[in-house]
N, C-alpha and C positions, 0 to 999 in steps of 0.2 A: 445778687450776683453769685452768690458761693449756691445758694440752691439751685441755680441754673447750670454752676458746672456739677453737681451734683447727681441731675438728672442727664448731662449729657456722658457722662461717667457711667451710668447705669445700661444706659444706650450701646454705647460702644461695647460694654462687656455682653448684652445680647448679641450684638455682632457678630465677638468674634467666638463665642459660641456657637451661634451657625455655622460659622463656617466651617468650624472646629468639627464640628459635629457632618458634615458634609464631604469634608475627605476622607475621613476615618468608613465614611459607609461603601458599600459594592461589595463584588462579590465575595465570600467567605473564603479565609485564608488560612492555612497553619502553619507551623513553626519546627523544624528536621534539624534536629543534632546527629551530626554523624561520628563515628569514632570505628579505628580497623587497630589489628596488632599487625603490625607495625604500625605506627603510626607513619603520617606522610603520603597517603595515598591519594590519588588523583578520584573526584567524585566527578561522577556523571550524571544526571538528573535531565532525562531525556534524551538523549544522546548530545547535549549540551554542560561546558564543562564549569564545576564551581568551586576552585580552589582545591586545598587539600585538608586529610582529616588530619587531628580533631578541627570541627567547624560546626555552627550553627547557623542555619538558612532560613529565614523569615521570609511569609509574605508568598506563600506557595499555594498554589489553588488549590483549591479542594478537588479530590476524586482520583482518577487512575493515573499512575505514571509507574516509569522505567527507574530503577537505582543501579549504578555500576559503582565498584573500584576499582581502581587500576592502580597498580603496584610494581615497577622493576624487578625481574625476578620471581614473581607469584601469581599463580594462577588469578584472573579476574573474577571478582564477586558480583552477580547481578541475581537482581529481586525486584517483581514485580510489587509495587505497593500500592497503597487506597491512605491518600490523605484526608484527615480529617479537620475541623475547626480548633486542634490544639495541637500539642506540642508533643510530638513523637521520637525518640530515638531509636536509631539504627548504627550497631556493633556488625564488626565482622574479624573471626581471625582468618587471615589471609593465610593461603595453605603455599611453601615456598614449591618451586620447578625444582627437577631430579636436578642437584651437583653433580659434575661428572668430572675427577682429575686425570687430566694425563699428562706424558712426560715430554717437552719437547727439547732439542737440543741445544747447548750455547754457543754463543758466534766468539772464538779467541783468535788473537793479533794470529795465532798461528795456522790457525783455519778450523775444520770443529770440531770441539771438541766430543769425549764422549761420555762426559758426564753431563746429565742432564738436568734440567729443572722442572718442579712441578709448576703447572695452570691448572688453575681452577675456573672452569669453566660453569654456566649456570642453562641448562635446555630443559627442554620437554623431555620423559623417559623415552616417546616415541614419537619421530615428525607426527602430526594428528593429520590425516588424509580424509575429505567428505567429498560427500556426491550429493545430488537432488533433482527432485524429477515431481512434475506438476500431475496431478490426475486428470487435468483439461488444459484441452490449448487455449480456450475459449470457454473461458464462465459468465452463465447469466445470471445479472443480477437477482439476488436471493436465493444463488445456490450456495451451497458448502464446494470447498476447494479443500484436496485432501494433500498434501506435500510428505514425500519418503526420501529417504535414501540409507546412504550408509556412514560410518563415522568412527578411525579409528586413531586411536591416542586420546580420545576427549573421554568422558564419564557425560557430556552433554552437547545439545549445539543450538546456536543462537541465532532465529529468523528475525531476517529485517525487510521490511516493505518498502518498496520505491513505488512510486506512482502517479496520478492527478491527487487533486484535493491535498486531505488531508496528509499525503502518503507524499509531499513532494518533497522533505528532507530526507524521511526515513522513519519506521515507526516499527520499532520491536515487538514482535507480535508473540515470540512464545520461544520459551530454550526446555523443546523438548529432551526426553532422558535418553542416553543410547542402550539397545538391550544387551541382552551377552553374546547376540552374534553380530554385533557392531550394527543392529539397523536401529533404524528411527523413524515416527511417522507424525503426523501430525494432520488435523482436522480445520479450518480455517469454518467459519460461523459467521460472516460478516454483517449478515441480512441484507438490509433493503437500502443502506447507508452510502453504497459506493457511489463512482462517478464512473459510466465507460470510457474505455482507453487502453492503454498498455503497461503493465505494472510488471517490476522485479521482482523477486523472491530470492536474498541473500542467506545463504546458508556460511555460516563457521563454528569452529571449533571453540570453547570455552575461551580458548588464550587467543584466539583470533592473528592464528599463524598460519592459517590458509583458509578459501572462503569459493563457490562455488555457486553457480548462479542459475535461474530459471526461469523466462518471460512466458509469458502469456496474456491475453487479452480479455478484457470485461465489456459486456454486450447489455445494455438491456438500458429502463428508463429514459427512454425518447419515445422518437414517433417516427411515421410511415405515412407518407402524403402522395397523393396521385393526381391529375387532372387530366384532361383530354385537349386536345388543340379544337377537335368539333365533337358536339355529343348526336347530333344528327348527319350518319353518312349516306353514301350510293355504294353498288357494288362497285368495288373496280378503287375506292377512294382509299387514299391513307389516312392512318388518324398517328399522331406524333402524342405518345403519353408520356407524361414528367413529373416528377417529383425530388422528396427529401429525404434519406435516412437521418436522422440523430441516434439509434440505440447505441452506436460503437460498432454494428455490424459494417462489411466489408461490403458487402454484395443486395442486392434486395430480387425476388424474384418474384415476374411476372404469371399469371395463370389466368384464361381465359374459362368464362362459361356462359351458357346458350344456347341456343336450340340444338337440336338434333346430336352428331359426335362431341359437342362442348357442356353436354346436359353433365356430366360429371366432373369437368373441368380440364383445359390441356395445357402443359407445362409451355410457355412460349418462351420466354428466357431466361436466364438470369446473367442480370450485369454488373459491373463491378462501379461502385461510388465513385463519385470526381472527387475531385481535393476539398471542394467544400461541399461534399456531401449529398449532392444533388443527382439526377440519372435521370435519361431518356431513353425515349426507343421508339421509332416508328415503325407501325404495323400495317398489311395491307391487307385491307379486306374482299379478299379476290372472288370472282364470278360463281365460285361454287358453292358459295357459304347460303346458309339455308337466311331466310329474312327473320327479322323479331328485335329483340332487345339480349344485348349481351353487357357483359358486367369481366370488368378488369380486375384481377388482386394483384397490389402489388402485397409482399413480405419480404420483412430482413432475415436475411441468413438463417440464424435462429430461430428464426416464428418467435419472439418476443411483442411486433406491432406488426398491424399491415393496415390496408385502409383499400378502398373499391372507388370506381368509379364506371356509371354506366354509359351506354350508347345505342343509339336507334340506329339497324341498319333496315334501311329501305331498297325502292327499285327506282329512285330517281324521280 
């Protein structure tokens, strides 16, 4: 009896070994001490918030992320960081906003008086005032998006992405430096990662006391579909073409080519997408058209996708 719990004793401790051994695995995490002078500062770690410093934050994935402190009265600290499989700390002294005392007057039983008191108040040395402006209205995927403007009262300014996918909270992309004649620019790299749509570009100032904005749309990583209602017509017939855009384009445009004045190709429309993305167009292939085999492109907007489809016209 006693070797049998003996051996069932041994059992259980492979168990919970396993098991033990089975939460503790996935993906790799490390461990962010944070600490500011002053202490008390609101930490942000992603643009999500975790408590105040001094703190210790375990259990943070590895690789890129956003750091903020925020602080009453002091300008905000942010740093881009690269987490790694151990335990890092991040200090910062927090640099205080211009004091500014003035004198305002006191209220007596006898109405006011003129001797006054001081306030102390706590601002920016100069409201911070920005601008921003996009280098395209419409970027295709895998281009670079260059963003500018101007920016004064900051020493810097802080872009944040709204968008599909990844970009649907908001995702800090860069707090570029302002020069000495208040501009600023900045370069976007995204590659081939996006999703098309319609994405923000937030621009503020370091203390994020004014903030100024700029849309534009992402075009590209779909497709272009075409079909014919008949691929064998007569003169004199219509033929109804239909298809799909996905790239994020707006519009797709039709081009004919064919014998005789369509050997080079002729622009026949361009129409603009339904709600779900789809487009038509009937075309008539009238008395004058020379006979043979002719060939449809549609393309989106951008020439990103397009796609063909052919047709035999005859004499009936």
């Amino acid at each position: 009896m006693k070797r049998i719990l003996i051996i069932s004793a041994l059992i259980l401790c492979v168990i919970i070994s396993g098991c033990t051994s089975t939460q503790t695995s996935g993906k790799p995490s490390g461990t962010l001490q944070f600490s500011t002078t002053p202490e008390g500062a609101q930490i942000y770690l992603d643009n999500q918030y975790y408590g105040t410093t001094p703190s210790t934050l375990p259990g943070v994935s590895t690789g890129a992320h956003t750091l903020e402190f925020r602080y009453s009265g002091y300008q905000s600290w942010y740093a881009n960081i690269t987490v790694t499989a151990a335990t890092s700390t991040y200090s910062a002294a927090l640099t205080p906003l211009v004091s500014q005392t003035t004198t305002q007057p006191v209220q007596t039983p006898g109405g006011i008086s003129t001797q006054g008191q001081a306030v102390t108040t706590t601002a920016p040395a100069t409201q911070a005032t920005v601008t921003i402006t996009a280098g395209q209205n419409i970027m295709v995927i895998g281009q670079s998006q260059t963003f500018s403007g101007t920016c004064i009262g900051s020493d810097a300014v802080v872009l944040t992405l709204y968008g599909p996918g990844a970009y649907t909270n908001g995702v800090i992309v860069a707090q570029p430096l302002v020069g000495g004649d208040n501009s600023w620019s900045y370069t976007w790299n995204p590659g081939y990662s996006l999703m098309s749509g319609s994405y923000t570009m937030i621009v503020t100032d370091k203390e994020k006391t004014t903030s100024e904005k700029v849309t534009f749309s992402v075009v590209g990583g779909g497709t272009v579909s075409i079909t014919a209602s008949n691929f064998v017509v007569s003169l004199g017939d219509t033929v109804t073409y239909s298809g799909l855009c996905t790239t994020g384009a707006k519009s797709v445009t039709l081009t004919l080519y064919g014998p005789g004045q369509y050997a080079n190709g002729a622009e026949i429309a361009t129409l603009p997408l339904n709600a779900d993305n789809s487009w038509s167009y009937k075309y008539k292939f009238d008395l004058a058209k020379p006979l043979g085999s002719y060939t449809m492109t549609a393309e989106d907007a951008q020439n990103t996708a397009s796609s063909t489809v052919v047709i035999t016209l005859n004499n009936g």
